[in-house]
C-alpha positions in Angstrom: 10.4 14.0 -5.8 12.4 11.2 -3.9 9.9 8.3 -3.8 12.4 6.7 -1.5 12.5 9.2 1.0 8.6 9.6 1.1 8.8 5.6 1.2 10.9 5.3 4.0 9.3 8.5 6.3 6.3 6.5 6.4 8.1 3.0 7.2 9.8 5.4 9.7 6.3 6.9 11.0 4.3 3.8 12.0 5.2 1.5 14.9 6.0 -2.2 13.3 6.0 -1.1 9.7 9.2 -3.2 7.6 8.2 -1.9 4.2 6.4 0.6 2.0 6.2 0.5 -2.3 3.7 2.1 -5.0 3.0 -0.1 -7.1 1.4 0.1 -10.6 -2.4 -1.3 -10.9 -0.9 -3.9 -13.5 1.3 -5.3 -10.8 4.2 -3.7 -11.5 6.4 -2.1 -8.7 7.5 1.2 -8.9 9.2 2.1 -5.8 10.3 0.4 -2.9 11.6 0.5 1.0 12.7 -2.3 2.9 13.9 -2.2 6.7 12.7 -5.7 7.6 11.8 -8.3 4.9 8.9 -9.9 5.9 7.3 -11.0 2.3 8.6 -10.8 -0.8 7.5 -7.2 -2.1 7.9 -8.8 -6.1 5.2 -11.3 -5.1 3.1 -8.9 -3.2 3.5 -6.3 -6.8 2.4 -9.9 -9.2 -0.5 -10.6 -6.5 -1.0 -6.6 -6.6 -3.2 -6.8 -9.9 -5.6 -9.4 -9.2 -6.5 -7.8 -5.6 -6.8 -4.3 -6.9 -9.1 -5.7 -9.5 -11.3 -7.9 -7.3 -11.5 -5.1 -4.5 -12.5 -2.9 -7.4 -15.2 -5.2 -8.7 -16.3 -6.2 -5.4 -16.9 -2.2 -4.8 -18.6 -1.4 -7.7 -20.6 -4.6 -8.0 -22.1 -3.6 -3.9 -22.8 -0.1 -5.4 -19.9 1.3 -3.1 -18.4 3.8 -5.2 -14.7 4.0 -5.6 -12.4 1.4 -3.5 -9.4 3.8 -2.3 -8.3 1.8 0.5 -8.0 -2.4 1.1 -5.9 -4.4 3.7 -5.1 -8.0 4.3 -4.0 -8.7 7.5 -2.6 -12.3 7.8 -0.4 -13.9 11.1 3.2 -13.2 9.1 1.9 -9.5 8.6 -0.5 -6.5 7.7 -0.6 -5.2 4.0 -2.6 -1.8 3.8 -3.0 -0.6 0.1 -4.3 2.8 -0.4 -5.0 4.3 -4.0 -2.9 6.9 -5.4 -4.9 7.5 -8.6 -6.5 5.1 -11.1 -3.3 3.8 -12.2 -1.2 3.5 -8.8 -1.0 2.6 -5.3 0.8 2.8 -1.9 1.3 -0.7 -0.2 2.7 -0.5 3.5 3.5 -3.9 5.4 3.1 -4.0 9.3 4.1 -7.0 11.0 1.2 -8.2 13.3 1.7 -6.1 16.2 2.1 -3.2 14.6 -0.2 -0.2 14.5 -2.5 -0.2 11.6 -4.7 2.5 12.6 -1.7 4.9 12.5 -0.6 2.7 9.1 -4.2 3.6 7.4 -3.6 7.4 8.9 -0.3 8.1 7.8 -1.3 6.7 3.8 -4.0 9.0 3.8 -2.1 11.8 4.7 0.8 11.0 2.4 -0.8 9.9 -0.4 -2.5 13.4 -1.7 1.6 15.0 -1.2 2.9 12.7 -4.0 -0.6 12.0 -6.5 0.6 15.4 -8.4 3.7 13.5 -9.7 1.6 10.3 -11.4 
């Protein structure tokens, strides 16, 4: 499977997205698209760890079940992170007047086609 294909439909797919990557749970990046640097995507994979494991605690600590989805959404940008499986995830950057709803939609539709290859 062409992870930069799949990365760069979903860039493609939501209005005001610059950026898509999977990223390990440890931080490290997989994968990556770029049309428009906004951040830098290797401090978004370092910072990557510590948010999936915070979310993750937070979650479990409220009695929420699994997290599978988080976002930060900041004036440079919007970062949606949706969970592949226990050891991945999808990260998609929208600048701020983008369309996050469609951002969140199109992860969760794009997500189950590629968890078969991790």
């Amino acid at each position: 499977m062409n992870f930069i294909e799949i990365l760069k439909g979903t860039v493609e797919k939501v209005d005001g997205a610059v950026a898509a990557m999977i990223i390990a749970s440890d931080g490290i990046p997989v994968e990556e698209y770029v049309s428009e640097k906004l951040i830098d995507l290797t401090g978004l994979g370092a910072e990557a760890s510590a948010m999936i494991r915070d979310v993750s605690m937070a979650a479990e600590n409220l009695g929420l079940g699994e997290a599978k989805e988080f976002s930060i959404i900041s004036d440079m940008c919007g970062i949606i992170m949706r969970k592949i499986n226990e050891d991945y995830y999808m990260a998609l950057v929208i600048r701020p007047d983008g369309n996050y709803g469609k951002g969140r939609f199109v992860l969760k539709t794009v997500v189950p086609k590629i968890e078969n290859e991790f």
